[in-house]
C-alpha positions as CSV (number, residue, x, y, z in Angstrom):
1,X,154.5,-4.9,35.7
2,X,158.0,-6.0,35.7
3,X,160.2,-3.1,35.6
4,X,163.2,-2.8,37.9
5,X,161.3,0.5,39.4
6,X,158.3,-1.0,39.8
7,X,160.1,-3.8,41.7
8,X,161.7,-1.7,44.0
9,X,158.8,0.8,45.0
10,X,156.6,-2.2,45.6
11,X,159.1,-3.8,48.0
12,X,159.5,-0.5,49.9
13,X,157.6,0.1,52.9
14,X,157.6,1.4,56.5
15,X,159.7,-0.8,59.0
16,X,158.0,-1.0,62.7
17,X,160.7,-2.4,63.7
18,X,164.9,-3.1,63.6
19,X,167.3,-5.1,64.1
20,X,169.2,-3.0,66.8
21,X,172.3,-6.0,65.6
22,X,172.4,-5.0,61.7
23,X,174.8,-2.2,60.8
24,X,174.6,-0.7,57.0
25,X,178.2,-1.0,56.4
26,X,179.5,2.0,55.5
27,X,180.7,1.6,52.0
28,X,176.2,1.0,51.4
29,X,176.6,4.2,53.7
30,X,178.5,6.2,51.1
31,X,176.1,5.7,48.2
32,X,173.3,7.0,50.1
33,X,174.9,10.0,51.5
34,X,176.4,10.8,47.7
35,X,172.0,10.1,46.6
36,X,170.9,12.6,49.1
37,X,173.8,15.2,47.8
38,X,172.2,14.8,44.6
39,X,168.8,15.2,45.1
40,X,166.9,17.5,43.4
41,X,165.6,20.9,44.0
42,X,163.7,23.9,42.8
43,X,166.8,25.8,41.2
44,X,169.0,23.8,42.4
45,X,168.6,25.5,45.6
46,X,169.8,22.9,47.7
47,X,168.3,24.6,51.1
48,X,169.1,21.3,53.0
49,X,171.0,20.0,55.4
50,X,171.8,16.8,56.4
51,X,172.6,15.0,59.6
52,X,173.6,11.2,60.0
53,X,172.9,10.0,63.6
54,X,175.3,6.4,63.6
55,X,177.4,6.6,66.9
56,X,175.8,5.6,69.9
57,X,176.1,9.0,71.5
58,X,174.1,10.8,68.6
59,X,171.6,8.4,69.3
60,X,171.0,8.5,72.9
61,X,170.3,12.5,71.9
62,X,168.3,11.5,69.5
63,X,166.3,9.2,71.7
64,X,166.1,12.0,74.2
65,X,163.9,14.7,72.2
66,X,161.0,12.5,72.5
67,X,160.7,12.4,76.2
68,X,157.1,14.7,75.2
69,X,155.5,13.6,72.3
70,X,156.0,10.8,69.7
71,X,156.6,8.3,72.3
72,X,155.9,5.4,69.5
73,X,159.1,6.6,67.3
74,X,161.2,6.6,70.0
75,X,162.7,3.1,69.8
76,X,164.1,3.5,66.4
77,X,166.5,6.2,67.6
78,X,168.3,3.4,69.2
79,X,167.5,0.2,67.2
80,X,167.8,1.4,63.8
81,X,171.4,1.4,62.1
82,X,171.0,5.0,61.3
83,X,169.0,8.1,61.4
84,X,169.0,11.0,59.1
85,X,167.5,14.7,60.0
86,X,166.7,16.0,57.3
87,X,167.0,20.2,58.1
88,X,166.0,23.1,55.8
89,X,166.8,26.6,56.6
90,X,164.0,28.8,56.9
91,X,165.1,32.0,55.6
92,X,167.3,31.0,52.4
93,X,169.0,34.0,51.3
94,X,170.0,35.4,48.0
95,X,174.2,35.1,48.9
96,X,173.5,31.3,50.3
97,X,172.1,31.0,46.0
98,X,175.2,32.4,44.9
99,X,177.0,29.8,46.3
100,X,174.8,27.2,43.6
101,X,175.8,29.4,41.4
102,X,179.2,29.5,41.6
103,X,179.3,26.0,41.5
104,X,177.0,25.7,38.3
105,X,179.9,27.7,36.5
106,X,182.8,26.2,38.1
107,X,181.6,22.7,37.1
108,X,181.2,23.9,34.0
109,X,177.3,23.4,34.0
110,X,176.1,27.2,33.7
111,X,178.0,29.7,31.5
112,X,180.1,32.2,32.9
113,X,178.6,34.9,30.8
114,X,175.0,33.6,32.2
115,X,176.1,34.0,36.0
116,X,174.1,37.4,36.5
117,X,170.7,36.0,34.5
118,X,170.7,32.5,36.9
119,X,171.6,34.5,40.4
120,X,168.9,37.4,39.4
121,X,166.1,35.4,37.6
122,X,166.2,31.8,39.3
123,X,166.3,33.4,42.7
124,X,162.8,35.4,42.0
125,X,161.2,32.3,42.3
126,X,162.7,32.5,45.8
127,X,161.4,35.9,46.4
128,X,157.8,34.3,45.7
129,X,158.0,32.1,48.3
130,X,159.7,34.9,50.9
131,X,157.5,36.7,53.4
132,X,158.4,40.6,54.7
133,X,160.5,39.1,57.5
134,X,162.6,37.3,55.2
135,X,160.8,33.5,56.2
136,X,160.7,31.4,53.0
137,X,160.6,27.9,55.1
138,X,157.5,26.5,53.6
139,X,159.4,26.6,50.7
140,X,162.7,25.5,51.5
141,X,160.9,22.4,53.0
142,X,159.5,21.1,50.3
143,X,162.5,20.9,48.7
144,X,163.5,18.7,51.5
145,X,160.7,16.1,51.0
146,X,162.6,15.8,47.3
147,X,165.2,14.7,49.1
148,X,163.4,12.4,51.3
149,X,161.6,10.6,48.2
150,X,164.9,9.7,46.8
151,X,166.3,8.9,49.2
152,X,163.7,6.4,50.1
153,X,164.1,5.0,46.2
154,X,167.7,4.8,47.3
155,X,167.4,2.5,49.9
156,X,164.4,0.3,48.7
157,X,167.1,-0.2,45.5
158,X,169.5,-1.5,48.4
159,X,167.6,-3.3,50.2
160,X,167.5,-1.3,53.4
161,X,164.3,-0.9,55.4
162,X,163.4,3.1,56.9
163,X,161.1,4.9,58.6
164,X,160.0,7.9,57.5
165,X,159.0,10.3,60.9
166,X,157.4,13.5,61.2
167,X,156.5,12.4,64.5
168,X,159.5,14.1,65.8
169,X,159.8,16.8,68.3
170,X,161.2,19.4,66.2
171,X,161.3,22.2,69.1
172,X,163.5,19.5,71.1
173,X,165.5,18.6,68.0
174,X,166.4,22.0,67.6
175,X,167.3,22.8,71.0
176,X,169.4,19.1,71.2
177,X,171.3,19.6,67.9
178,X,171.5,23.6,67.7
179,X,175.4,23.6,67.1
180,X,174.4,20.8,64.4
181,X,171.8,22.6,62.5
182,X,172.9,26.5,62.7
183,X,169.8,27.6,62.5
184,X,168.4,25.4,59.9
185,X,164.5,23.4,61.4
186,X,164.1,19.6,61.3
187,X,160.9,18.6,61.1
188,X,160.9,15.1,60.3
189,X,163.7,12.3,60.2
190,X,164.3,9.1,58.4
191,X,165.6,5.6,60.2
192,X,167.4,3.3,58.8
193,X,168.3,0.1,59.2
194,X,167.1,-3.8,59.0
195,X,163.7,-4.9,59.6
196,X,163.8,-7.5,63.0
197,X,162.2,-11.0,61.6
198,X,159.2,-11.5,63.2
199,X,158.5,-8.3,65.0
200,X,158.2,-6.3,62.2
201,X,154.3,-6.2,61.4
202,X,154.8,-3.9,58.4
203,X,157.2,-6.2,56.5
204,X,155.8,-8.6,53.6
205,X,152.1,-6.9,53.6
206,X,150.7,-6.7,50.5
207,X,150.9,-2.4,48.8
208,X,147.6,-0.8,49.5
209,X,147.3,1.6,46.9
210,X,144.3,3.7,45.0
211,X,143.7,2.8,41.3
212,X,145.6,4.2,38.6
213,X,142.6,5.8,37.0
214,X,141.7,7.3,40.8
215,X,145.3,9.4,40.8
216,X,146.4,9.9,37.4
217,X,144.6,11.5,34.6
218,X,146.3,11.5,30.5
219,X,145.1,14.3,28.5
């Protein structure tokens, strides 16, 4: 198959290593922060938060929350051009959804009249997901990992290698970047970066993937 997708999903992969000399520039910077701000999400929720690692001090914390676990992710904090946390907040609230809302009407995407019917009825689906103590974070995180897949279409598109990591420490994450995340979790981060010639074992292997008639069924 020849499609442009199809191209670009089968170049993607997971780089082992980088090229701590490679910068993305940050014009190809831009485009993937505007991607990630238009990800997708259950009601257009948006319970995310994103934080871009790039100066050499963010890094050096970053590099720092795996002195206990996860050792083997630890040299991308440094090497890689950038990292991204990727944060969701764990007890999404009702007046965080209004402010979706409001921006759905002022952009001109939801009705005005329709206001009360989207903050009521699309934030049920919330209320699903919400436990006694208010915790809907199971939720909220999938919509991160929405996020994360685009992103990662994003970058294969542009030719930028990542790592995708839940082999993060996120007890240490949190405590390092508390002012950052205001009480949102990061569980997993991506690097991103170049791909160093030669070190990278991952790079230029051949996709490993199940059969189509193993994973998709057409009724």
């Amino acid at each position: 198959m020849t499609h442009p997708i199809i191209a670009d999903l089968n170049s993607r992969y997971t780089a082992k290593k980088y090229d701590a000399t490679k910068r993305i520039s940050a014009e190809d910077m831009d485009v993937i922060k505007e991607a990630i701000r238009l990800s997708a999400s259950s009601i257009n929720s948006q319970p995310w938060k994103f934080i871009v690692l790039e100066s050499e001090e963010a890094k050096e914390r970053f590099h720092g929350t795996f002195a206990n676990m996860f050792e083997f992710n630890q040299p991308h904090a440094k090497e890689a051009s950038h990292t991204i946390l990727f944060a969701h907040n764990p007890n999404y609230t009702k007046d965080q959804y209004r402010k979706v809302v409001d921006a759905e009407v002022a952009s001109g995407h939801l009705p005005a009249e329709r206001y009360n019917d989207m903050l009521d009825g699309a934030f049920g689906f919330v209320e699903l997901n919400t436990n006694e103590a208010g915790f809907n974070g199971n939720w909220t995180k999938a919509q991160s990992y929405i996020a994360l897949g685009n992103t990662l279409h994003t970058l294969a598109r542009m030719g930028i290698a990542s790592t995708s990591m839940e082999g993060v420490d996120s007890a240490l994450i949190g405590e390092e970047f508390k002012d950052e995340l205001d009480g949102y979790v990061c569980d997993f981060a991506l690097a991103l970066g170049y791909h160093k010639d030669g070190e990278d074992y991952n790079h230029g292997l051949p996709k490993a993937r199940l059969p189509m008639e193993d994973v998709i069924t057409t009724l």
